[in-house]
N, C-alpha and C positions, 0 to 999 in steps of 0.2 A: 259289084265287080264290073270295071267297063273291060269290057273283052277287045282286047286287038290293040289298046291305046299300051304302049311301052310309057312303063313307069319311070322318068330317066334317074330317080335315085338308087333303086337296085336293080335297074335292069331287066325287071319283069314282065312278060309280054300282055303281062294286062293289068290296071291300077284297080287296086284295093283299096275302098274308102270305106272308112267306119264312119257310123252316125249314131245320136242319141234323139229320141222322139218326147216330148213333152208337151202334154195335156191334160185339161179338166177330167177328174175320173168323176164317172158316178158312184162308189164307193171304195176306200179301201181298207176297208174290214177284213182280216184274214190277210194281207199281203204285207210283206217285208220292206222296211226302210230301203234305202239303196243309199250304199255309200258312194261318197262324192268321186271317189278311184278305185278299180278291181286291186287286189293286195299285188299282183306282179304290178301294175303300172303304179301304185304307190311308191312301192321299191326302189323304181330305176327314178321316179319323179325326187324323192330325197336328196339324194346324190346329184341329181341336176338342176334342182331349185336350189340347192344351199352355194353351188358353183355359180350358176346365172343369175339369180336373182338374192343372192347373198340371205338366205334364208338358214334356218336354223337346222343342221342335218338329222334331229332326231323326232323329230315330227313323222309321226305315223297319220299319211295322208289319207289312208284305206279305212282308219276310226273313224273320220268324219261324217256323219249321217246327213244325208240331205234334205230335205222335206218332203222327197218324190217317194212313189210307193212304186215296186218294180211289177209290170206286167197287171198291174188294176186295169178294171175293164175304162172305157172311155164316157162320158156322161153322153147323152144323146145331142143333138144338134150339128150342124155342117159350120164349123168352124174357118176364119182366115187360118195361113199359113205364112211362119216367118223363119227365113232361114237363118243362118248365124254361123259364120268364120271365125276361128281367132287367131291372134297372133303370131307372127313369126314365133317358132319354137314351143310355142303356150298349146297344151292340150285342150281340146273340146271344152273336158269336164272345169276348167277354170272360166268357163262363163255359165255354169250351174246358179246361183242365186237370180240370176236375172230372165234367163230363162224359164225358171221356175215360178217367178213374178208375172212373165207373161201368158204364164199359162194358166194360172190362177185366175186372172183375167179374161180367160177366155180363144186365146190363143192355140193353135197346136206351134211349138216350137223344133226345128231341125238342128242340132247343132253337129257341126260337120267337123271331123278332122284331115288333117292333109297329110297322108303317111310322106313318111324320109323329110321333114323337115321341121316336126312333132318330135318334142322331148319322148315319147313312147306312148305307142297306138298299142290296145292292148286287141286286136284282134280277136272273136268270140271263135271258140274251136282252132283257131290257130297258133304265132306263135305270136310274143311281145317283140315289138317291130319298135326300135330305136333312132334316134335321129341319125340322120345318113349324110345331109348336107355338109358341106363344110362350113367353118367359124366364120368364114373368110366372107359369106353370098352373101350379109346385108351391106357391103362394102365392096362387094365384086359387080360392076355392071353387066354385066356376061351371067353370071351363076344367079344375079339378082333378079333379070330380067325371065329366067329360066323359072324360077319361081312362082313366079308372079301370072306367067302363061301355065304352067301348072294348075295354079289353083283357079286361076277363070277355067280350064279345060274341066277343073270337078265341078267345080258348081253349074255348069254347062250340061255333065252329064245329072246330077240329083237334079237339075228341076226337067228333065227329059223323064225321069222318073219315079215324078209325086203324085202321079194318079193312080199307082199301082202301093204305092207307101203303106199307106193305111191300112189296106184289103187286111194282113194276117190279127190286126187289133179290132176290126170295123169300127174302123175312124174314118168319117166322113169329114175330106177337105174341099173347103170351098175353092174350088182353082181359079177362083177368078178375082181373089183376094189375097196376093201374095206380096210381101213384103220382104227386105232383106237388111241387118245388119251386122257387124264387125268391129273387131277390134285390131288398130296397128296393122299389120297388112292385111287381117281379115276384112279392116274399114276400107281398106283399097281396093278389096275385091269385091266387097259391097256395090262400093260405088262402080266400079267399072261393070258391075255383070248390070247394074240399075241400065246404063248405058246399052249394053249387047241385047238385052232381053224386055221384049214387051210385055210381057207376061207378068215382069214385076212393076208395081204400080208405084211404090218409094223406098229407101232405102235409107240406112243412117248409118255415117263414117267414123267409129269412133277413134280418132286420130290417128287417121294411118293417111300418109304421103298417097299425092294425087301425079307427080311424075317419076320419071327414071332414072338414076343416074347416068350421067353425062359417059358415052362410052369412051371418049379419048379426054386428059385433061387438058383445060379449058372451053372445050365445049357447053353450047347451055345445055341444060336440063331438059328431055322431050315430055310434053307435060300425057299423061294417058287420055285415049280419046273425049274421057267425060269431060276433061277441061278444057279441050280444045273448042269440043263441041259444045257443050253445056247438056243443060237436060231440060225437056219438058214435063218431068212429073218429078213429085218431091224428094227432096235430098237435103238432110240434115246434118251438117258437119258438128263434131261435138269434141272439144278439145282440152287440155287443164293448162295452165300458165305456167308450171313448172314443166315441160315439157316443150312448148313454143318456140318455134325459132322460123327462121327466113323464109326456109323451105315451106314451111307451111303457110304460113305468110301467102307468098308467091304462088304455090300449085292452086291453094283453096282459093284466093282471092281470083284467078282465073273463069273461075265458074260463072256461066250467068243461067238464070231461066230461074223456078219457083226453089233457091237453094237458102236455108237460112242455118245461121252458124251460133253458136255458143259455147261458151266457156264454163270451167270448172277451179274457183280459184283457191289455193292452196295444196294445192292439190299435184300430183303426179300419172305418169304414164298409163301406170298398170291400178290404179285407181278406179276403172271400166270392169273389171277383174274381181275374182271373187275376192282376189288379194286386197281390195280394198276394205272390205270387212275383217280380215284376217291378220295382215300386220298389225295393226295397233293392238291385238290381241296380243300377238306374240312379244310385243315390245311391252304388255302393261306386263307380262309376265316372264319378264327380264330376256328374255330368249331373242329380242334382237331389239340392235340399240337406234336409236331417232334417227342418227341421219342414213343408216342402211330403208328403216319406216320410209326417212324423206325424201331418199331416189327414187323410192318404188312405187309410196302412194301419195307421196304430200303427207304434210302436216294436218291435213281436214279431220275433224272427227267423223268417225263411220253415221254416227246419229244424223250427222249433216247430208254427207256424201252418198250415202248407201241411197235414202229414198228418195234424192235430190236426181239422180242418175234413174233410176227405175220411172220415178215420175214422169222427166223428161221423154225418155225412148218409149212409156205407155202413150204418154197424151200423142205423140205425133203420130203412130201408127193405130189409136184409136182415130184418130180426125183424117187420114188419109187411107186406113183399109176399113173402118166401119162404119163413117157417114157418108 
């Protein structure tokens, strides 16, 4: 809870951020699966994936078992820490698989969601908190920029405090090993908190736009400080070719200092996503047809993409927070 900060999506005189914590257990023997979404945020998640992301409306999300075990004790050792935004509308729990990758690895993983502009935060002991934004903010420069200072203001407040994170699990985080990445505006927020905060050492953009839009038309674009500025410690831009266009082009290529960039090709948007394992599921099993598959994740086989993505975001954040 950050106290005194007004929430500007409902008005509340202090923001409520949910998180999910993932890390190496030393066993978990006796504890329960956790599934990928609490059954109320499955619920309202149906009705809003099959709308947004043209997915199939009878998918019971809250089935889905994840390979995390809930509340297992932590294995010993002081572990890096990486936090993890996602995308406009996209819940925490859809960057689950990779998360879970890096934790396996060795990692403690944070992943954050951004209440009032989340398809549904299901809040613990509260209530399920619904998207509140309007249709309109990823094409309003006004409601967009609103957004976007929004969620640098949370990520501002969670790493003000990750030293107290761990205490109720005794998980030891190494603070001096932090890293951050994102997806679509979560990758934006990546890269701009990489820019505000010394604390984080690199960061990786999983395709999400590095300016703003233009507030009067024909204005240019004001690009966010990391690309004015650049950056001095690493920064991974990572992108798929079915998704490419100018804008990205032009913000990313703005960057200078140690930034390297790569592609994903056949590929789509929400590919970075656990949805990139999951549509072609849903399409081998009639439940949604190729080209709704080919807006959302590309045409790539998951054999390909799943550990081609996971590889990528281990090896950089192995070479940049553990040697």
């Amino acid at each position: 809870m950050d106290r005194g900060r007004v929430d500007p999506w409902n008005g509340s005189p202090d923001r409520e951020l949910v998180l999910s914590v993932y890390y190496p257990a030393r066993t978990t023997h006796g504890f329960r699966r956790a599934p990928q979404m609490t059954a109320r945020a499955a619920e309202n998640f149906k009705g809003f994936a099959a709308y947004y992301h043209h997915l199939p409306a009878g998918v019971d999300w809250s089935a889905t078992l994840t390979h995390s075990y809930a509340d297992a004790p932590p294995a010993p050792g002081r572990r890096p820490v990486l936090l993890y935004s996602p995308g406009g509308t996209d819940p925490r729990t859809l960057g689950t698989g990779l998360a879970e990758d890096l934790a396996s690895h060795g990692y403690v993983v944070v992943t954050i969601d951004h209440p009032g502009e989340t398809s549904e935060v299901d809040i613990p002991g509260g209530d399920l908190r619904t998207i509140q934004i309007s249709p309109t903010t990823p094409t309003d420069p006004v409601l967009s920029r609103l957004m976007m200072a929004t969620r640098f203001a949370d990520l501002r407040f969670v790493l003000s405090r990750l030293e107290t994170l761990g205490l109720p699990l005794d998980l030891p985080l190494d603070l001096r090993r932090i890293g951050i990445y994102g997806h679509s505006a979560g990758g934006s927020t990546a890269a701009q908190a990489l820019y505000e905060h010394r604390e984080l050492k690199s960061a990786i953009n999983l395709e999400g736009y590095l300016d703003y839009l233009p507030l009067q038309p024909g204005e240019p674009s004001e690009l966010y400080p990391i690309a004015q500025h650049g950056t001095d410690r690493p920064l991974l831009l990572a992108g798929t070719d079915g998704f490419r266009d100018a804008r990205f082009d032009s913000s990313w290529s703005a960057l200078h200092g140690p930034v390297r960039r790569t592609e994903v090709t056949n590929a789509n948007h929400w590919v970075f996503t656990d949805l990139g394992a999951m549509a072609p599921q849903l399409q081998a099993a009639g439940l949604m047809t190729a080209e709704a598959r080919a807006n959302l994740v590309g045409a790539v086989n998951p054999s390909v993409s799943v550990p081609l993505i996971r590889r990528t975001v281990r090896a950089f954040f192995d070479r940049t927070l553990k040697h």
